[in-house]
N, C-alpha and C positions, 0 to 999 in steps of 0.2 A: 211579471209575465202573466200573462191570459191566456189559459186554456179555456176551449169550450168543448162539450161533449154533448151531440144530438141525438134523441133518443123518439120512437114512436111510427117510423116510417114501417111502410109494408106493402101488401095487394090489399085491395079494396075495392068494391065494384059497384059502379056508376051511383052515383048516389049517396052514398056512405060518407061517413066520417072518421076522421082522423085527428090525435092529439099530437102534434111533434115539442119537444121538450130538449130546451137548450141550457147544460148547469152551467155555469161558469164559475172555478176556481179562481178568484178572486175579491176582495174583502172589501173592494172600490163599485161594485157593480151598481149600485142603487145610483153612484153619479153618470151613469154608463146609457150614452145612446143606445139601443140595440133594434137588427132588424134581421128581418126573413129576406131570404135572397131563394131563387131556384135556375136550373138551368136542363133544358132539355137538349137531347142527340140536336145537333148541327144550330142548338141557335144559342145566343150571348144571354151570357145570365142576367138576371131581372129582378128587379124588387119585390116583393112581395107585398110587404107588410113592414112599418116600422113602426116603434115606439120610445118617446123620449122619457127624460129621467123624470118628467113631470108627470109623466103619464100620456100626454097626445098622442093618439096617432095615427097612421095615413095608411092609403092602400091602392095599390092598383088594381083600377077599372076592371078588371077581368074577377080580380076576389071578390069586389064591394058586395056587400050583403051576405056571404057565406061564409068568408075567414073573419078573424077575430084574435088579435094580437092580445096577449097579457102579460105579467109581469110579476112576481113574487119576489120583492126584496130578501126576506126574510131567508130563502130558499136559493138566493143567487139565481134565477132562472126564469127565461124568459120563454112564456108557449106561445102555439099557431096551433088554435079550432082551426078546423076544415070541415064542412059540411057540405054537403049536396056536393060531392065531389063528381067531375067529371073528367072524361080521357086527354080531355088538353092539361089537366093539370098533374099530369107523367111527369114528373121533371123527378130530379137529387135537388135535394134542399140544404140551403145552409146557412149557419147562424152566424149573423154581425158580430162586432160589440165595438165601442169606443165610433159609431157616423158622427157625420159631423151635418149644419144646414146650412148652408151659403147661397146668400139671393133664391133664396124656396127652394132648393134642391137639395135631393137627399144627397152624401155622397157617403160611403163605406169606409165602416175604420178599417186596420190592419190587421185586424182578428176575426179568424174563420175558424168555424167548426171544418170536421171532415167529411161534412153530407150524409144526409140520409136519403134513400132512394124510397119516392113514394109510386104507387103505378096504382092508376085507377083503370080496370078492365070494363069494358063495353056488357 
């Protein structure tokens, strides 16, 4: 079994940064896709960030140049830098584990964290 537990979320204001920090209790995680996901009041949640077991990884167009996906075997735990954070990026955030890539698409294992809520204020 996979648990994940996210840790780092809070208020923040315009600008700022943020570390969010995802352990995962399991001894397989170094084989382990993992990715950032977020989802805001009324819209479908979204990719963030992901990173494979090789280390690559991708990002949607809206983070490119401020987030920054990483990964600590050692630690089980996969983080998301957040820099020059701004109000669009209000969302609950939550962490992958076990995606998979098919025909260049990311798609989500069956392992979620339970969110953490970031709010960046104006």
């Amino acid at each position: 079994q996979v648990q994940l537990v996210e840790s780092g979320g809070g208020l923040v204001q315009e600008g700022g940064s943020l570390r969010l920090s995802c352990a995962a209790s399991v001894k397989i995680f170094s084989v382990l896709a993992m990715g950032w996901y977020r989802q805001a009041p009324g819209k479908q949640r979204e990719l963030v960030a992901h990173i494979t077991s090789g280390g690559s990884t991708d990002y949607a167009d809206s983070v490119k140049g401020r987030f920054t996906i990483s990964r600590d075997n050692a630690k089980n735990t996969v983080y998301l830098q957040m820099n020059s954070l701004k109000p669009e990026d209000t969302a609950v955030y939550f962490c992958n584990a076990d995606s998979s890539i098919t025909f260049g698409r990311v798609r989500p294992g069956d392992y979620w964290g339970q969110g953490t809520q970031v709010t960046v204020s104006s």
